[in-house]
C-alpha positions as CSV (number, residue, x, y, z in Angstrom):
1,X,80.5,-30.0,149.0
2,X,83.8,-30.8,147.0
3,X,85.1,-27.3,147.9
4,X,85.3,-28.2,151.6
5,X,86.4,-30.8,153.6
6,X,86.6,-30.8,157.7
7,X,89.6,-31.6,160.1
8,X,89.2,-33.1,163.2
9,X,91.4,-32.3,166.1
10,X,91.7,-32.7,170.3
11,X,89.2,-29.5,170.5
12,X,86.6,-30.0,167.7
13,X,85.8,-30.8,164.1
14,X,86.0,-27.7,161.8
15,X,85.4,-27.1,158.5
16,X,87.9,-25.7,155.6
17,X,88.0,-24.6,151.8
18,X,89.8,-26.8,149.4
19,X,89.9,-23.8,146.6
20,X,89.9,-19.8,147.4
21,X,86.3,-18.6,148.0
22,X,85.0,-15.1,146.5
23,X,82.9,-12.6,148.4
24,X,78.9,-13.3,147.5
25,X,79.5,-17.6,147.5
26,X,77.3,-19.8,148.8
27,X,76.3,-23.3,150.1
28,X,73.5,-24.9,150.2
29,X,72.1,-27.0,153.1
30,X,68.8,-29.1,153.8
31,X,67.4,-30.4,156.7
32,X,65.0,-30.4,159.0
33,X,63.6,-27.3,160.4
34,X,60.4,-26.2,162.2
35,X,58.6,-23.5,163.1
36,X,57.9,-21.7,166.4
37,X,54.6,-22.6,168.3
38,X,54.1,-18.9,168.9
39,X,53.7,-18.1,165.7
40,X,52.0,-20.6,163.9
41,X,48.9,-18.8,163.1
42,X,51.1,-15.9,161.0
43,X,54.0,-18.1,159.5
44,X,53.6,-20.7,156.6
45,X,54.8,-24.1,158.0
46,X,56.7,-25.1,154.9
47,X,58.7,-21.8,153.6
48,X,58.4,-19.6,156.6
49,X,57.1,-16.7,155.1
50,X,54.6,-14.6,157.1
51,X,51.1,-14.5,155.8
52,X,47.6,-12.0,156.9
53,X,45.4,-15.3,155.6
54,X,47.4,-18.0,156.1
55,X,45.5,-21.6,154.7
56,X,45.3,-24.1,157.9
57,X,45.5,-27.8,157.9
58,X,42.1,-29.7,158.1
59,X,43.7,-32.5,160.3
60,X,45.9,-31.4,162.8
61,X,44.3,-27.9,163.0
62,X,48.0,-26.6,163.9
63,X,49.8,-26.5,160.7
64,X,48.9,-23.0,158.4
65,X,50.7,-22.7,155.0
66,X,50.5,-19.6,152.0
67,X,48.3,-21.8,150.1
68,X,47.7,-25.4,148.8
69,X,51.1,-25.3,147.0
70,X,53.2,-24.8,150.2
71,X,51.1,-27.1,151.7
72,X,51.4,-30.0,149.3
73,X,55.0,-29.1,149.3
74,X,55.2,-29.9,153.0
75,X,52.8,-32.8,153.0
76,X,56.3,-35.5,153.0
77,X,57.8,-33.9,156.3
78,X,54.0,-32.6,158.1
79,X,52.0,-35.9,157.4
80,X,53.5,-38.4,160.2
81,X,53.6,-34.7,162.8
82,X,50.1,-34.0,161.8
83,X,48.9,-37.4,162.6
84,X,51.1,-37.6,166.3
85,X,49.3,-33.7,167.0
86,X,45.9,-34.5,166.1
87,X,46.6,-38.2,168.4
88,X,47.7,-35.9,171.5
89,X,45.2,-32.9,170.9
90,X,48.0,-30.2,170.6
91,X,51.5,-29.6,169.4
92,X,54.3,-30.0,171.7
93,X,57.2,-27.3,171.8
94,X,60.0,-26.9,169.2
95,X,62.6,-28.8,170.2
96,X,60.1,-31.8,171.0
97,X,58.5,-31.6,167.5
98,X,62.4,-31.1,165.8
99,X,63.4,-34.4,167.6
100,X,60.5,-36.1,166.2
101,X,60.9,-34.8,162.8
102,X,65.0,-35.9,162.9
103,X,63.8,-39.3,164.0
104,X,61.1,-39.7,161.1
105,X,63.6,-38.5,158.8
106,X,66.0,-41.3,160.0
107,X,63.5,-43.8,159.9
108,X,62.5,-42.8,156.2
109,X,66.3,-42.9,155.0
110,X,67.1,-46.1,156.8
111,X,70.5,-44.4,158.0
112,X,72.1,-44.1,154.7
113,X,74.5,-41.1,154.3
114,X,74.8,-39.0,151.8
115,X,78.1,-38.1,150.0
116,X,77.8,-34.6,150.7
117,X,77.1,-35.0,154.8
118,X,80.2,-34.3,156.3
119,X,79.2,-35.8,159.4
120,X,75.8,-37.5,161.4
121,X,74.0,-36.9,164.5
122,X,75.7,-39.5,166.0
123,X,79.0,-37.6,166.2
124,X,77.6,-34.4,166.8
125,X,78.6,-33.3,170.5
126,X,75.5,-32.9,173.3
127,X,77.3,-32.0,176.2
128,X,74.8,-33.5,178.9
129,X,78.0,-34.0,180.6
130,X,78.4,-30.5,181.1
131,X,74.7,-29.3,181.7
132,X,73.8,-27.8,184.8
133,X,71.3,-29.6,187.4
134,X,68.7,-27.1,186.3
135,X,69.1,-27.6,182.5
136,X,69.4,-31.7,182.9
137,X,65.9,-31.5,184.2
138,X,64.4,-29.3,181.9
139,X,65.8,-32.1,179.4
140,X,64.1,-34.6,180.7
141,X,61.1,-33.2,180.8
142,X,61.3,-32.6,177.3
143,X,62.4,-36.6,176.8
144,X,58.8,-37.0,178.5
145,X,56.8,-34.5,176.5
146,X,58.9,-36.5,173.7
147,X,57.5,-39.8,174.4
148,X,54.0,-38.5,175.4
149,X,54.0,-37.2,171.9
150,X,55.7,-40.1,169.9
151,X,53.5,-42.6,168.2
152,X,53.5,-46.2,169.6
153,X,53.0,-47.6,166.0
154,X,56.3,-45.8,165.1
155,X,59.7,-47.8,165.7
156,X,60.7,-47.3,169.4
157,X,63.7,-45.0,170.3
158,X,66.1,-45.2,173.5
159,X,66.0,-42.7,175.9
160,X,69.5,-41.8,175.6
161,X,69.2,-41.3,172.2
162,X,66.6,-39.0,172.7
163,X,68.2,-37.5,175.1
164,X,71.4,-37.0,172.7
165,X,69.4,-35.5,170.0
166,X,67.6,-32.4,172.6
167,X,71.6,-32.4,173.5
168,X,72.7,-31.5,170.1
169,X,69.8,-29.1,169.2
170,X,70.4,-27.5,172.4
171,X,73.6,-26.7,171.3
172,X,74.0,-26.7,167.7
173,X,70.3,-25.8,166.7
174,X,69.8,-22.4,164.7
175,X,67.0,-20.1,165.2
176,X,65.5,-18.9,161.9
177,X,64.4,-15.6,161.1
178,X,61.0,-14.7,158.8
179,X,61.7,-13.0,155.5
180,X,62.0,-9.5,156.9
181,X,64.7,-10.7,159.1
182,X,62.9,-9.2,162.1
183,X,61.8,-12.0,164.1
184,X,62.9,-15.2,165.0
185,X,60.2,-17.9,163.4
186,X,61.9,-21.3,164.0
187,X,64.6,-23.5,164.8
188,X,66.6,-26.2,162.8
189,X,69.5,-28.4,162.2
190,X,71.6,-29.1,160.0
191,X,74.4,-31.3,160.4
192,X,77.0,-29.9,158.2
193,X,76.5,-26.1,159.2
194,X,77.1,-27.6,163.3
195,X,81.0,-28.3,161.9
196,X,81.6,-24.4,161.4
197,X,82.8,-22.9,164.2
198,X,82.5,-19.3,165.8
199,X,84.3,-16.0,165.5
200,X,82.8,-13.1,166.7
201,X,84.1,-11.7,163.5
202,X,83.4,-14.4,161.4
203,X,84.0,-14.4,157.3
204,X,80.4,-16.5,156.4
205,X,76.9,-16.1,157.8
206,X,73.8,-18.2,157.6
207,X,70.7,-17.0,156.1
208,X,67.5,-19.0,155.6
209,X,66.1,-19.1,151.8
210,X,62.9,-19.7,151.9
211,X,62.5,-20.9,148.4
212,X,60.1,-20.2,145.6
213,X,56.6,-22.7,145.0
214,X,54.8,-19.3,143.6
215,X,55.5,-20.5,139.9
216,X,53.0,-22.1,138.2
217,X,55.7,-24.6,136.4
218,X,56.8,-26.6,139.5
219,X,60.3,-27.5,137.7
220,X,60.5,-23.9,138.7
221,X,60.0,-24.2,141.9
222,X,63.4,-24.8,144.5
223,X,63.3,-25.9,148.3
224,X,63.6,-24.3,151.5
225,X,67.2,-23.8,152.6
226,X,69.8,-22.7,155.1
227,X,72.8,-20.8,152.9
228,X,76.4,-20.3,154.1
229,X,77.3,-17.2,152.7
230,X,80.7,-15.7,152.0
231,X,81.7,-12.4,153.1
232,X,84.6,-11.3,151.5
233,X,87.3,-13.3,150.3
234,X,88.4,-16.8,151.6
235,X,92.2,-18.0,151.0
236,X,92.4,-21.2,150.0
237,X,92.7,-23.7,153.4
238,X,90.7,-21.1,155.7
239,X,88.3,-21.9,158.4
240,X,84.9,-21.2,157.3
241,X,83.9,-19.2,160.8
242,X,80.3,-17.5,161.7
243,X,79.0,-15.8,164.9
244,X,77.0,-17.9,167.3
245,X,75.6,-14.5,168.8
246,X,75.2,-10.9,168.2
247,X,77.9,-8.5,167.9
248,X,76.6,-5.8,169.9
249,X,77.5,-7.2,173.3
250,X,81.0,-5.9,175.1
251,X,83.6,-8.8,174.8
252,X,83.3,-10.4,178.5
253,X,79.5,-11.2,178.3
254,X,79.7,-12.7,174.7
255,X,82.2,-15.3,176.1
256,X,80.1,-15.7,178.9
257,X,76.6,-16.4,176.9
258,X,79.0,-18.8,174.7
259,X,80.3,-20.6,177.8
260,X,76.9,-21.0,178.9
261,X,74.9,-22.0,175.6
262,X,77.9,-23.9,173.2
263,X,80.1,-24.5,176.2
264,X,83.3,-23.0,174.9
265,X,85.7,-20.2,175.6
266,X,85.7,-17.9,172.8
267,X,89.3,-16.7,172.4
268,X,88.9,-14.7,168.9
269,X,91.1,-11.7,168.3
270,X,88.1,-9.5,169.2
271,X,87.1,-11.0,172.6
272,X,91.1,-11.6,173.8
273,X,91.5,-8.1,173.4
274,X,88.5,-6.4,173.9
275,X,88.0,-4.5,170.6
276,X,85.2,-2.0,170.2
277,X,84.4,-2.7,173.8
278,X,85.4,1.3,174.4
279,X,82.8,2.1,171.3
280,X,80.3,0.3,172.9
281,X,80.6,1.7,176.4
282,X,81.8,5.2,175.0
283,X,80.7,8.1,177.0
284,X,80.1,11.9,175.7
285,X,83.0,13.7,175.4
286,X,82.4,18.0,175.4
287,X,85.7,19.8,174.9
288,X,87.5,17.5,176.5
289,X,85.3,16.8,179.6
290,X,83.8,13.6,180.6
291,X,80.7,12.9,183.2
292,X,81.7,11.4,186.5
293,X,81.9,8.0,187.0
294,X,78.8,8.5,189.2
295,X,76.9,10.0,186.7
296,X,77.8,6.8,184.2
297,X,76.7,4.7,186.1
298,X,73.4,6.5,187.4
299,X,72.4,7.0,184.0
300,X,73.2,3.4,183.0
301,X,71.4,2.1,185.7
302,X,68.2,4.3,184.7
303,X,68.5,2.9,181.1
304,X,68.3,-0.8,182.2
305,X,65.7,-0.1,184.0
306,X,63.7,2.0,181.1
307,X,64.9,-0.7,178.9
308,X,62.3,-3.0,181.1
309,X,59.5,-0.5,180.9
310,X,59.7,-0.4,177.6
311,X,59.7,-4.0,177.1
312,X,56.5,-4.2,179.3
313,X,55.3,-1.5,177.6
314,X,55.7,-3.0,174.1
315,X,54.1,-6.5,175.4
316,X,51.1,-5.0,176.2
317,X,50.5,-2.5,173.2
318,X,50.9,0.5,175.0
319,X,53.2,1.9,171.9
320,X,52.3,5.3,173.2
321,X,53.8,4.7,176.1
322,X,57.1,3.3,174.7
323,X,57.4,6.2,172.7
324,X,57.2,8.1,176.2
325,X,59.7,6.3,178.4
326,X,61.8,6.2,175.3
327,X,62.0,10.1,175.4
328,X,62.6,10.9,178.9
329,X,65.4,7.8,178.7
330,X,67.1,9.6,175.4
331,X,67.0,13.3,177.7
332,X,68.9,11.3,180.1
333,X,71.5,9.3,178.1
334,X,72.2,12.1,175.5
335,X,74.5,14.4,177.4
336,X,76.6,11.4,179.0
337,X,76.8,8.6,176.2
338,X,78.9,8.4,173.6
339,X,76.8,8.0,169.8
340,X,78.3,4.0,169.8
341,X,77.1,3.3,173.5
342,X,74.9,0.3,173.4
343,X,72.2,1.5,176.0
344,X,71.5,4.2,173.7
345,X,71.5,2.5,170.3
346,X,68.8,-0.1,172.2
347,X,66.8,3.2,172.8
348,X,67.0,4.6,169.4
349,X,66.4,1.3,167.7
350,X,63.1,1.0,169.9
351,X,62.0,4.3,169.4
352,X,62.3,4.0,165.8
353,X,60.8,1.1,165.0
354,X,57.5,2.5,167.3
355,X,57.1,5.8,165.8
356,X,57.6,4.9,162.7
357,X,54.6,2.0,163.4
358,X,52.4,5.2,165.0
359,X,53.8,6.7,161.7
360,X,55.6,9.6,163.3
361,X,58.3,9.5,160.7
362,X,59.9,12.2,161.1
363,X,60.7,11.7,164.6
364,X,61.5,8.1,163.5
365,X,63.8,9.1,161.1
366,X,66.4,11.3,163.2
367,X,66.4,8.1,165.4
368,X,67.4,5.5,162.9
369,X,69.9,8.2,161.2
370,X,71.6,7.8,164.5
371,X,70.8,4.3,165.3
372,X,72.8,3.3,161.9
373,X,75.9,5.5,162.7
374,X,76.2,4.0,165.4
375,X,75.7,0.2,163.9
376,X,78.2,1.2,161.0
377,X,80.8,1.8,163.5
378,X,80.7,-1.3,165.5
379,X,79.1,-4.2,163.0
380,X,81.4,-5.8,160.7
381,X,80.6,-4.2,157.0
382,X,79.0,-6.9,155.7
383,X,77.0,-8.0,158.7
384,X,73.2,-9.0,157.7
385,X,71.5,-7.0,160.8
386,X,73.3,-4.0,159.8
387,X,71.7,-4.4,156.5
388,X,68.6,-4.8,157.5
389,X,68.9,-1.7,160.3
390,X,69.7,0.2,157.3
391,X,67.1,-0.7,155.0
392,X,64.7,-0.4,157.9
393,X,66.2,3.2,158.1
394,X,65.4,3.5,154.9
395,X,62.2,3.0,154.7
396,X,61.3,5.1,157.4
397,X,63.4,7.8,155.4
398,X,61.6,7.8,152.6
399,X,58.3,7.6,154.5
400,X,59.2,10.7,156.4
401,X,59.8,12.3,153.0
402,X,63.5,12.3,152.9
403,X,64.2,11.0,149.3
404,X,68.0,11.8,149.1
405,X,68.4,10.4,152.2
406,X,66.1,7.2,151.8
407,X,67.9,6.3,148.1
408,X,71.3,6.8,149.7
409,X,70.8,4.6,152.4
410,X,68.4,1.4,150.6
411,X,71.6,1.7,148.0
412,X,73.8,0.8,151.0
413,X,72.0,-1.7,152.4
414,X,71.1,-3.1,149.2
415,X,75.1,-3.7,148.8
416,X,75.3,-5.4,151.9
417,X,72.7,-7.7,151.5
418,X,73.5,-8.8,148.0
419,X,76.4,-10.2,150.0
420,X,74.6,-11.6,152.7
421,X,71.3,-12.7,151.1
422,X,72.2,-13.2,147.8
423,X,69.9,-11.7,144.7
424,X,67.1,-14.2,144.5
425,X,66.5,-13.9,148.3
426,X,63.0,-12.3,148.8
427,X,64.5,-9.7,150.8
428,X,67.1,-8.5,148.0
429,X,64.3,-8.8,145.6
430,X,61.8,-6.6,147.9
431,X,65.2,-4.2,148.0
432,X,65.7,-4.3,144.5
433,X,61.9,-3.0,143.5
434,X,62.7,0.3,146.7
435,X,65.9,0.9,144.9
436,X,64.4,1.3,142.1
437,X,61.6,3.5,143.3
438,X,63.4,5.9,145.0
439,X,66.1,6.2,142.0
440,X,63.3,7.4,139.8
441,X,61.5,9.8,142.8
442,X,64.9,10.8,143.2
443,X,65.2,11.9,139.9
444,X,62.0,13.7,139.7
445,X,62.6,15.7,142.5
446,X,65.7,16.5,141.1
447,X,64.2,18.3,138.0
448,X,60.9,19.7,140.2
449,X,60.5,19.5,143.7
450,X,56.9,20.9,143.4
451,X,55.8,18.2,141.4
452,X,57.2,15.3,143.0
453,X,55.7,16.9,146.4
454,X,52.4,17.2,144.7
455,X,52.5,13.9,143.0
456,X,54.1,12.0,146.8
457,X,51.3,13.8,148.3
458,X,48.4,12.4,146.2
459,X,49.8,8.9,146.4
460,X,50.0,8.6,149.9
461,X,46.4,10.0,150.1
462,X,45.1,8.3,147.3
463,X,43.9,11.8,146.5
464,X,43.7,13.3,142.8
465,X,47.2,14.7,141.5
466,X,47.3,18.5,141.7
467,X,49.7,21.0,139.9
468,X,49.3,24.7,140.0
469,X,45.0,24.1,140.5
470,X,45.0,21.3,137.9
471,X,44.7,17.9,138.0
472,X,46.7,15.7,136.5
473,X,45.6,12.4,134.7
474,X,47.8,9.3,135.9
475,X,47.9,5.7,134.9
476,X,47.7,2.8,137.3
C-alpha cells in the first residue's frame, strides 16, 4: 500500500497515488466476504466458484465447498459460523452472517491494525442518521436476527455497534460476482476499497479473484481476493475513482439510486451534464424523420411492461415464452428506437442469452451482434460488463457457426479483460484457451471451408469425421 495514501477532507476520505499508475495495475485486498443464501447449494463457500457437485459440510449442513481443499482452506473463517448455524438450525441472511464474521475476525486479531489498513470500521461512515423510517426498522430487525444468531459463549457486543457495522455494509458493502461474471454470489467488505470514491466514469474497477487451491503443492496455492484494477493510466496524485452502479442508466436516476443507497450527490462530469443520456434514449431516425412523441412514449410504456413479462417469464422457466414476448417487444421497439436505446438493448440482451440457452444460435447471434454495438457505444472501453457482453457474444458466435465473427470478437474482449481481470483470473484463462481455439478453426477454414464444416460438424455431434464419403481418423 506504499503507492497510496488517503486525504481526508470536510466531505469524505479519499484515496490517491503517490507514484503514476499504468493501465493493467493492481491491488490487492483481504477481508471478509460471504456468500449469498440463495445460492449456497451451487457456489463454493470459500473461493466462490460455481460447482454441479459441490462437497457440503457435515456440521452445519449449510456450507458446500469444490472439495476438501477449499474446505480446509475455509475451516479458520467457517468453524465459529458453522458452530452458531448448526446452534440456531439455519443460517441467517447475508448481512447478519457478514456482521458476525467482522466481529469474529476482531475478536481473533485483538484490534491490532495492520500497516497496510488505511483505515478501520470504526471510522467508516453508517449513516443511520440519514436512513429512512422504513430502512431504520429493517435494521433493527437485522440487529435481532444478529443477536438471535450470536453465540452467548462469544464476548458480548453493544447494540450500537452492531448497529454501526449493518450501517457500514449497508453502505460500503460490495456484491460479488461468480467467475463468469453473470451473477451476483455474495457480499463483502473491505475497509480500504470503502475510501475510493465514485465516478460514473471511473479510472479503476473491482474484481473478485477467486484464488487458486487446485495445486497439489499448497505453497502454490494464493487466497481469495478483491483487486483494484487500473484502467488506463493514472497521473501521479490522482483519485483512485470506481462506479458504485451501472453505467447503463440515463444520468438523473443514477444520482438518484446513489442518493438513496451511498447517500451522496454524484456531481461527475457525466451526470452534471448529461452525457450519453441522448444515446441511451435515442430514437430511430429514417431520412430525417422521427416518431411522435406519442409514439415514444407508447412504445416505451409497452417495453416496461414486456420487460415484467419477461421477468416472470424467466422466474418460472417458461424460456419459450421469453423468447416470445421478446419478439413481439423487438417488432415494436425496432422502427422507433434508436440502436443505443436502453429499452431495446435490455430486450436483445434477454433474448440472447435465452436462445442461445434453447440453442437457437443463430437467432442468438444477430441479437448479441447488436446488443454489443450498442454496449461499445455507451460503456467506457475498458468496462468489465462490456467485456463480458462481448465474450458472451462470442460464444454464441462461434456456436451459431460464425468463426470470423466469433475470433474477432473473443480477441476484443480478451483485450478488455486482460485489463480488467488481469491474466491469471479464471475468466482470462477460460478466454485465453477460446482464443486460441478459434485462431486455429479460423485458420482451417481459411485454407478449406469444407473440411472445417465437416470436421465442426462431427465434433458437435460426436459423430465420425467425414470428407468426400471417407472417414477420417482423429486423435483425442
Amino acid at each position: 500500500m506504499d503507492l497510496l495514501y488517503y486525504f481526508v477532507n470536510t466531505h469524505c476520505l479519499c484515496i490517491y497515488t503517490h507514484r503514476s499508475l499504468i493501465i493493467n495495475t493492481r491491488l490487492h485486498f483481504y477481508k471478509n466476504c460471504i456468500k449469498c443464501n440463495s445460492l449456497s447449494l451451487q457456489v463454493c463457500h470459500s473461493c466462490f466458484r460455481r460447482q454441479a457437485n459441490p462437497h457440503r459440510c457435515a456440521q452445519c449442513k449449510f456450507a458446500y465447498y469444490c472439495d476438501r481443499t477449499c474446505q480446509r482452506a475455509a475451516w479458520d473463517e467457517h468453524k465459529q459460523e458453522c458452530s452458531a448455524i448448526k446452534n440456531i438450525g439455519k443460517a441467517p441472511n447475508e448481512n447478519v452472517r457478514l456482521v458476525a464474521r467482522i466481529l469474529w475476525r476482531i475478536q481473533k486479531d485483538t484490534g491490532l491494525v495492520s500497516n497496510a489498513q488505511l483505515t478501520t470500521l470504526d471510522l467508516l461512515e453508517d449513516h443511520l442518521s440519514k436512513m429512512s423510517p422504513e430502512d431504520l426498522k429493517e435494521l433493527k430487525v437485522d440487529v435481532q436476527h444478529f443477536y438471535n444468531y450470536w453465540p452467548k459463549k462469544s464476548k458480548p457486543v453493544g447494540e450500537d455497534y452492531v448497529s454501526h457495522l449493518f450501517g457500514v455494509i449497508n453502505c460500503n458493502g460490495f456484491t460479488l460476482s461468480d467467475q463468469r461474471g453473470f451473477q451476483a454470489v455474495g457480499v463483502g467488505l473491505f475497509p480500504n476499497l470503502c475510501l475510493v470514491n465514485h465516478d460514473c466514469w471511473p479510472n479503476c474497477t473491482v474484481i473478485l479473484n477467486p484464488g487458486n487451491q487446485a495445486a497439489l503443492d499448497a505453497s502454490f496455492h494464493s487466497k481469495r481476493r478483491i483487486e483494484l484494477r487500473a484502467l488506463g493510466e493514472i497521473s501521479e496524485g490522482e483519485e483512485l475513482t470506481v462506479s458504485y452502479v451501472d453505467f447503463l442508466i440515463v444520468s438523473k436516476e443514477r444520482q438518484r439510486l446513489l442518493k438513496q443507497q451511498y447517500y451522496f450527490d454524484c456531481k461527475c462530469e457525466h451526470c452534471t451534464s448529461g452525457m450519453k443520456d441522448d444515446l441511451m434514449t435515442a430514437v430511430r431516425d429514417t431520412d430525417g424523420h422521427k416518431p411522435s412523441a406519442d409514439v415514444v412514449k407508447a412504445v416505451t410504456d409497452f417495453s416496461l411492461q414486456a420487460l415484467v413479462k419477461i421477468e416472470e417469464a424467466r422466474t418460472e422457466g417458461n424460456f419459450h415464452e421469453v423468447v416470445k414476448i421478446c419478439r413481439e417487444c423487438l417488432e415494436k421497439q425496432d422502427p422507433v428506437f434508436g440502436d443505443t436505446s436502453l429499452h431495446l438493448l435490455r430486450v436483445l440482451s434477454t433474448a440472447s442469452e435465452v436462445l442461445s440457452f434453447l440453442q437457437q444460435f443463430t437467432e442468438a447471434a444477430g441479437y448479441a451482434k447488436r446488443m454489443v454495438d450498442g454496449y461499445t457505444k455507451l460503456y467506457h472501453p475498458n468496462n468489465a460488463q462490456l467485456g463480458m457482453a462481448i465474450m458472451r457474444a462470442g460464444v454464441t458466435h462461434w456456436h451459431a457457426g460464425l468463426i470470423e465473427a466469433a475470433h474477432r470478437l473473443i480477441c476484443s474482449a480478451y483485450a478488455i479483460l486482460i485489463i480488467t481481470h488481469g491474466a491469471h483470473h479464471p475468466i482470462t484463462k477460460d478466454l485465453e484457451v477460446m482464443r486460441t481455439q478459434t485462431e486455429m478453426e479460423l485458420c482451417l477454414f481459411k485454407q478449406n471451408e469444407l473440411v472445417y464444416r465437416s470436421m465442426r460438424e462431427a465434433v458437435l455431434s460426436d459423430k465420425p469425421m467425414m470428407l468426400a464419403g471417407e472417414q477420417i481418423k482423429t486423435t483425442s
